[in-house]
N, C-alpha and C positions, 0 to 999 in steps of 0.2 A: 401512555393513554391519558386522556382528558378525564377530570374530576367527572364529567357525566356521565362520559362512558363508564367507568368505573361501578354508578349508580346505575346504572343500565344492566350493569353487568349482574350488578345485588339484587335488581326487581325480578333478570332473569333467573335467576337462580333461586329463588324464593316462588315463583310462580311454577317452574318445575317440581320444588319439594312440596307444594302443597297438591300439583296437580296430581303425582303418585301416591301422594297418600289417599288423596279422594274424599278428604272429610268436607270438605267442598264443594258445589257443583263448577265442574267447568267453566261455566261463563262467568261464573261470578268472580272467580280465582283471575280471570283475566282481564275483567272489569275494573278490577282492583289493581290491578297491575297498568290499567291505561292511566285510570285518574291518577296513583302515585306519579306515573312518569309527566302530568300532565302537572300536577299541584307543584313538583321540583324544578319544573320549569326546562326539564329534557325535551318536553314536546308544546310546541305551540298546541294552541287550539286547534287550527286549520289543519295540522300536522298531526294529533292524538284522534279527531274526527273522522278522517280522511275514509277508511276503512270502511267507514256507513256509505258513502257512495260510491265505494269503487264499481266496477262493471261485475266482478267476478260475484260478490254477492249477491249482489244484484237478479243474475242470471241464475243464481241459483235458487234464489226464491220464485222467480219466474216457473223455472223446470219443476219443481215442487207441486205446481197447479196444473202443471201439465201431466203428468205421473198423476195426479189424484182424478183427473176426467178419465184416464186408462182405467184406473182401478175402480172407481162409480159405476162405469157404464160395462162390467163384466169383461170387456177386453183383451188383458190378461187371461182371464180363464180360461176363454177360447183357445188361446194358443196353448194351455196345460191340458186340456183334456182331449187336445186334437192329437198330441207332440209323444203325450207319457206311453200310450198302448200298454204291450204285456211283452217283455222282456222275459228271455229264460234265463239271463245269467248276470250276475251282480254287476258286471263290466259295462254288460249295454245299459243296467236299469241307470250306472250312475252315468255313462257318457248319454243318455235319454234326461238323465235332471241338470247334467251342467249345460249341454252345449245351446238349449233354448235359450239357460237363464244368462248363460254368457251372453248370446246374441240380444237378450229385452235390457240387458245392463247393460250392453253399450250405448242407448240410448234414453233408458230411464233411469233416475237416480234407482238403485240397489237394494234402498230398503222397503218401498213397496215391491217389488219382482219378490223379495226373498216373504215378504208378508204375503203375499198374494201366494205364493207358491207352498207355502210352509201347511198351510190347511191337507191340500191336495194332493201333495206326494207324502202325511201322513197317514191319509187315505191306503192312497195307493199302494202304498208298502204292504200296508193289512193286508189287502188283495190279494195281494201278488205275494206273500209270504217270505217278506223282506226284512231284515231289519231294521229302521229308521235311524239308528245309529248309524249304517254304513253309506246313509244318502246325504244328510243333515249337515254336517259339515264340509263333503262337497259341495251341495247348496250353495251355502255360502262365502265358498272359497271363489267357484265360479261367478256370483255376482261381484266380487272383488276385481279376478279376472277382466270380465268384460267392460268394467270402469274404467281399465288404463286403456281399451281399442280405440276410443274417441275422446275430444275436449269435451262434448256434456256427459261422458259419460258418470265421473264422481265428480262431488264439489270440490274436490282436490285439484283437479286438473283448472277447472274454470277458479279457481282461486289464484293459482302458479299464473294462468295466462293476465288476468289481473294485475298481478305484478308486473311482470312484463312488459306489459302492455304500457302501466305505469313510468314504466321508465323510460316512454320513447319508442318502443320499437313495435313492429306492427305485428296485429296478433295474430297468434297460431290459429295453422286450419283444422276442420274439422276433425281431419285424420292422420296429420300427422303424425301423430304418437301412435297411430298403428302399427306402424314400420317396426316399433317395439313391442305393442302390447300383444297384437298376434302371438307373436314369435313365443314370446313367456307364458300369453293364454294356453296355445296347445302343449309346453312341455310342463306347463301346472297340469294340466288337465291327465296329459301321459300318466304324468307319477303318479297320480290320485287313483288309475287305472290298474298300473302296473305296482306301484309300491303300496301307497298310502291305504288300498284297501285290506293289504296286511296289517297295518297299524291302526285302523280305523276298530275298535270296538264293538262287540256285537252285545248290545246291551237295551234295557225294557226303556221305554221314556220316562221321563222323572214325570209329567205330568200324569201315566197314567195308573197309577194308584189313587188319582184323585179324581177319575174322568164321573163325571155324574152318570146317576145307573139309573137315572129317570127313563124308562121308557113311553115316548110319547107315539101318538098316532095321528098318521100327516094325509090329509089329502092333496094332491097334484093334478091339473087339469094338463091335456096334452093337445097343446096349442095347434085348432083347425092349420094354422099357414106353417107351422112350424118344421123345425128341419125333422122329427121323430116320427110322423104319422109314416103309416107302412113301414116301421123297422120292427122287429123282433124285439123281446124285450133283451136277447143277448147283446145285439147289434146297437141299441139303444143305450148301451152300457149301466145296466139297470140292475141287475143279476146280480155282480159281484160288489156289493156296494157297503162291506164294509162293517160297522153297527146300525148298517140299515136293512131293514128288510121289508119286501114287496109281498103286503098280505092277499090283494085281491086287487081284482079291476072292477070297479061300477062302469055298468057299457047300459045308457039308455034305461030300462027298467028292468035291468037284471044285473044277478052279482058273480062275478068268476073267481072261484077262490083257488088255492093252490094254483096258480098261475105258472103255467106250463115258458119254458125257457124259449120256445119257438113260438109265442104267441105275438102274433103281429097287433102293436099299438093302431088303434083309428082315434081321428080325430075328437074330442069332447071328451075321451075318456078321463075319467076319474081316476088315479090309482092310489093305492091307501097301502101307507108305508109304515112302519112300526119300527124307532128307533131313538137314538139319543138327539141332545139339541145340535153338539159339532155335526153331524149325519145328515142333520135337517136343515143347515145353514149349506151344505156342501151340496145338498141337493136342489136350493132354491136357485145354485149358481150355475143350473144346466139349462142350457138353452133348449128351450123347447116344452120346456115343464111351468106352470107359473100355480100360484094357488087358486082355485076355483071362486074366484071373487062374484056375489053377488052384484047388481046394478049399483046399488050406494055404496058397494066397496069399491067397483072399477069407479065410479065418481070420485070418490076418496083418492084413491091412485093416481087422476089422474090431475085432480088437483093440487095435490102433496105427493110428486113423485119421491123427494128425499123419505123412503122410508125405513125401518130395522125390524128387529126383531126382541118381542117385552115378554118378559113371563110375569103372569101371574097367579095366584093363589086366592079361588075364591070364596070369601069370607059366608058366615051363615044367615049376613043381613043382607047381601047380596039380593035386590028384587029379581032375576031373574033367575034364580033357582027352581027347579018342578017343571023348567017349559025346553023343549028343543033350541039348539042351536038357531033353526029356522024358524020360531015361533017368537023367540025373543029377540031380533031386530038385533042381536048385542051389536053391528057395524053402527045401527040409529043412536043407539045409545051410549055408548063410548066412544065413536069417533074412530074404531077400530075394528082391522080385521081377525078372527080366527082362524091361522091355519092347521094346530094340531093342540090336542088334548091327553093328559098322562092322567090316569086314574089307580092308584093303589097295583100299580105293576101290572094292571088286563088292559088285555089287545083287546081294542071297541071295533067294531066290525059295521058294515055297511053304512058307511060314508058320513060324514064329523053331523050330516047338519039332520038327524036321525037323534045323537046324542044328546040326553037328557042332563039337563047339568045339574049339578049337584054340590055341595057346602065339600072343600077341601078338592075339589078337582083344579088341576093345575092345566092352566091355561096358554099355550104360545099364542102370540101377538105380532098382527103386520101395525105399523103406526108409525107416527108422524117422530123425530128424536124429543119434541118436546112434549111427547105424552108420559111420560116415564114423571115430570116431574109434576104434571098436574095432577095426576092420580095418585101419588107414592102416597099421600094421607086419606086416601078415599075409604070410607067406612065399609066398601062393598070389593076390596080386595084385603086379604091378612099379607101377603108381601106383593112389592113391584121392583123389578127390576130388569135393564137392559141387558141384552146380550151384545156382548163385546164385538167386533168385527163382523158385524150381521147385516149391514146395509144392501139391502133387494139392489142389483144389477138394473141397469137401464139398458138390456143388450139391441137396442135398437137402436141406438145410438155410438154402438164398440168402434161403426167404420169412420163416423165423423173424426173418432177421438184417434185414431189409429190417421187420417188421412192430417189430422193436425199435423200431430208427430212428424208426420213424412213431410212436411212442408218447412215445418221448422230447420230438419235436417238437411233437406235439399236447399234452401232458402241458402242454409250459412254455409254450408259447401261451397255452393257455385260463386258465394261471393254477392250475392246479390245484395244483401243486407248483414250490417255486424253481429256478430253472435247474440249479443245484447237485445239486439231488437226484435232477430227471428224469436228469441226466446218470451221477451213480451206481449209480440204480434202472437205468437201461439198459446201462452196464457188468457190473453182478450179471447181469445177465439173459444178457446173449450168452455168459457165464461158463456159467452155469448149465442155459442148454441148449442147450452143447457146439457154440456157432457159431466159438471158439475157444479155445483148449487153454489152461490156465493161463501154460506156460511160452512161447507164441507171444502172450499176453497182455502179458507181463514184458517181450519185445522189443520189442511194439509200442510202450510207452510210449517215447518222445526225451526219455531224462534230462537231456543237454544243452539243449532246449529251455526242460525246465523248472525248469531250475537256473539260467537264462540268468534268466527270469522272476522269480524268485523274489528273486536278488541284484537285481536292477534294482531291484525294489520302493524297497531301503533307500538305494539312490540318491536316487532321487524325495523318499522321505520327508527324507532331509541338506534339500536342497534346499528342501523346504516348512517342516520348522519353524527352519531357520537364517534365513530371511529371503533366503534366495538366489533364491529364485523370484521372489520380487514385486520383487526389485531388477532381474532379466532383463524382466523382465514392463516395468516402467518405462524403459528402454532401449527395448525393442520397441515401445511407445505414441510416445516419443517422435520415432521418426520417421514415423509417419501421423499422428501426432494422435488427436482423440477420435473416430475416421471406426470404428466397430466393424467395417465391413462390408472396411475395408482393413486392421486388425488382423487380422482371421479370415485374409482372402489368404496376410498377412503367416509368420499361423502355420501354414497350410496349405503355405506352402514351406520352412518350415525345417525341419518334423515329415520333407518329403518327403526335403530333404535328406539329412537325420542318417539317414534309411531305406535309404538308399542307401550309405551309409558304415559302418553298424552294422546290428546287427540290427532288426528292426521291431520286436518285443515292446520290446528297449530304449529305443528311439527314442519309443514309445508313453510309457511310463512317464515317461522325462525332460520331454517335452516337457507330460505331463499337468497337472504343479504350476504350469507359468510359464504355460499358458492358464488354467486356475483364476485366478492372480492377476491377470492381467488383463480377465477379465472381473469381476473384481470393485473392480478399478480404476476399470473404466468404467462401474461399474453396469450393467450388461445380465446376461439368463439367460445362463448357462455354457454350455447346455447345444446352441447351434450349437457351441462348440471344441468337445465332448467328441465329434463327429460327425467336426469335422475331422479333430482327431488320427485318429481311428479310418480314416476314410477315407487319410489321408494315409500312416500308417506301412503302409497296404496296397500303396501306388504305388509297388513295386519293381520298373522296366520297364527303366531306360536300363544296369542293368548286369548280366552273368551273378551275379555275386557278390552285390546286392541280395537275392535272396530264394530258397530253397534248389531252388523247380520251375526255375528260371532255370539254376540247374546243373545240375540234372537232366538239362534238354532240351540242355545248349550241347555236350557233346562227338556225341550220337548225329546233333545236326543239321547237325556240321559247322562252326559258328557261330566267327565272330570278334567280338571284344571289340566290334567298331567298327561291329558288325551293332546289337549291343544299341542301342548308342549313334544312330544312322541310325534305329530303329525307334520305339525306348522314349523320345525327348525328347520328342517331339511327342506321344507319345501321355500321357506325363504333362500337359504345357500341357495339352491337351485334357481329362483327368479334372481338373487343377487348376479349367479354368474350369466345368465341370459344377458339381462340390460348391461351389465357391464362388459360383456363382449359384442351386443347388436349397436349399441348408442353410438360410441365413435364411428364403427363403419357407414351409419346414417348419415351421421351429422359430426363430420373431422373437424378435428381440434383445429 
């Protein structure tokens, strides 16, 4: 080998050990890793850069804006509280949470689906007398799943086509890697059914020893056009709702209290709920409910649809202490609405704007994201602070966002336009009619992610033209031999490995160049590796840390390291021997 490669060889092996140990962040370990290989003069400029324009990133910052108009305008939700129902038996609750989240992951990035989803079938579980241990890591395993059915479905795949794509050859369709990822989604999904829920832990959530015991009291107006008018409060799924509870109906000038299970919602009703703030974030995301906003708060709404949800604590200088909700204008005066109030653990009773405020009453808040920082020092609250994941739904908007989607996808399907572009052309679009806001656009983008991507790139490329690949490549042949169908194995567990130890978009990239060279080693088409890797850097099962839904799920489920480990080996072997027995018969050597 050539002195660079050699150095190629030292940067890669140095950016592995620092990425397992993780005193680092990610991107930056690889940053660092591009500029060395850039400052020693391994990589031109043009050649260390490259990575920042490729298509694959590219598309994947695109998709990012798209997934976030899903998630703004309520869309998502809809399909969870249409889909979940009331299962008798642990088997359907879990094939009821994978097989939606598999089908929203084949076409939105995974980690909104598994954020979007994580509130709601914690919910549900309550309900339904579940343990969220035993759904949670399904969860997440099926938005893994349904990432390998299509090219957008993880930034892994639209990374792998990237390369590819790079080198000349024309990119993969939509769906090809179904032919694989089906096949592995439903025998993941089997074991998860048949095995894994033996293995799966039946254990409390880690987060709820810590859940707030604030009991607040919510008003909810039930929207005259809405889908709930004339449903029951059963049918209206109102009933079983969890840390929430339904104290009464305000109907016109009278009050209905103990509210009977067969009582049919009419329109304008008020209903007055008594619960925590997770409860009351869960309930603002039901269609057909909204908070009973005065004239200058629908003004407000409708001028600042981006809004959340603020609590506050108010203070004893507070000028409107002594006067009603409705007496004191607080939407005039703060720029905000009220839709639920906590007082010293008592249920307030007929209807919030009756409610006399008072020094030390805790306040929820509908409002604009940047009122949190213009009040945090206000002499007339003692604390301000946002609620996390709390942004009010635009569900009137769910079918624009949902019909984007379908246009992007059909778009690069049929060919009509490169995946590249359906993916921009559908980011303009959820921009442009207002499925989400410019600056909740900016969030949604994962610069880490794709900065993560981007420095990889000029790794891979040290690697390909130092001669460092095809020298790994020869090492890796020499222990099967000329067997292609045992090299593929081969490099179906090393991609899996490194996946498991780093990130997957990286794992992706590295391992991209040394399958290249060894399928050209062996003379056969490339193009069973370029499925493996793909399928492989997806197979983040045996560790929380492997893949970011893995973390997502591991504190609310309660999970120990050594759950992953019990659940996730096996279920890798198992997708190891799928892809490596469907791949060639796809796509022959």
């Amino acid at each position: 080998m050539e002195f660079n490669a050699w150095i190629t060889l030292a940067v890669l092996a140095g950016t592995l050990a620092l990425l397992i140990r993780e005193k680092l962040a990610p991107e930056l370990v690889l940053l660092l890793a591009m500029l060395t290989l850039l400052t020693l003069g391994v990589l031109s400029p043009p050649q260390a850069l490259a990575g920042f324009s490729n298509e694959g990133m590219i598309t994947v910052a695109a998709m990012y804006v798209v997934a976030a108009g899903l998630r703004d305008t309520g869309a998502i939700d809809l399909v969870v509280h249409y889909l979940l129902g009331r299962p008798r038996r642990l088997a359907t609750a879990q094939m009821r949470v994978m097989a939606p989240t598999v089908a929203l992951s084949a076409f939105i990035n995974n980690t909104p689906v598994v954020a979007t989803f994580l509130p709601a079938i914690l919910t549900w579980a309550r309900r339904n007398g579940l343990a969220a241990s035993k759904l949670l890591m399904p969860l997440s395993y099926a938005a893994i799943f349904g990432g390998t059915c299509t090219l957008i479905g993880t930034s892994t795949n639209l990374v792998v086509n990237g390369l590819w794509t790079g080198d000349g050859h024309p990119g993969l369709g939509m769906f090809d890697i179904a032919a694989v990822g089906i096949p592995s989604a439903l025998a993941g999904m089997a074991y998860l059914m048949l095995i894994g829920r033996r293995l799966l832990p039946e254990r409390q959530s880690g987060t709820s020893a810590f859940a707030n015991p604030r009991e607040y009291t919510v008003e909810m107006l039930v929207e005259p056009e809405g889908p709930l008018v004339n449903k029951t409060i059963v049918e209206a799924g109102l009933r079983q709702l969890g840390r929430l509870y339904l104290v009464e109906i305000v109907r016109e000038s009278r009050i209905i209290p103990a509210v009977n299970s067969s009582e049919r919602l009419l329109a304008d009703d008020r209903l007055v709920f008594a619960g925590d703030i997770e409860a009351i974030v869960e309930l603002q995301r039901i269609r057909g409910l909204r908070a009973p906003l005065g004239a200058d708060d629908a003004a407000i709404a409708r001028q600042y649809p981006e809004r959340k949800l603020v609590e506050v604590v108010i203070s004893p200088r507070c000028p409107l202490i002594n006067q009603t909700l409705k007496e004191s204008r607080f939407h005039t005066y703060y720029g905000a609405a009220v839709v639920a109030i906590a007082r010293d653990g008592q249920r307030l009773r007929g209807g919030l704007g009756k409610v006399v405020l008072r020094a030390a009453d805790t306040l929820l808040l509908e409002a604009r994201p940047v009122w949190v920082e213009r009040h945090r020092h206000s002499p007339d609250f003692l604390v301000v602070s946002d609620i996390a994941d709390s942004e009010v739904p635009r569900f009137d908007r769910a079918v624009r966002a949902w019909a984007i989607l379908a246009a992007v996808v059909v778009s690069a399907t049929a060919g009509w336009v490169q995946m590249i572009t359906a993916a921009l052309l559908g980011a303009a679009a959820t921009l442009a009619l207002g499925c989400v806001s410019l600056s909740a656009a900016r969030r949604s983008i994962d610069t880490q992610v794709l900065l993560v991507i981007a420095c990889s790139f000029a790794l891979g490329k040290a690697l390909e033209v130092t001669g460092a690949a095809a020298s790994i490549a020869d090492l890796l042949l020499n222990v099967p031999g000329s067997n292609p169908w045992v090299v593929l194995a081969l490099a179906y567990l090393m991609t899996m490995l490194l996946t498991e130890m780093i990130t997957n978009n990286a794992a992706a990239v590295l391992m991209y160049p040394i399958c290249m060279a060894a399928a050209k080693t062996l003379g056969v088409s490339p193009l069973p590796f370029v499925f493996a890797v793909m399928m492989a850097a997806s197979a983040s099962f045996s560790t929380p840390l492997g893949y970011q839904t893995n973390l997502m799920v591991f504190g609310p489920g309660g999970y120990r390291f050594t759950d992953f480990l019990k659940v996730g080996i096996p279920l890798q072997l198992l997708m190891c021997a799928v892809s490596v027995s469907v791949i060639p018969l796809v796509w022959p050597f």
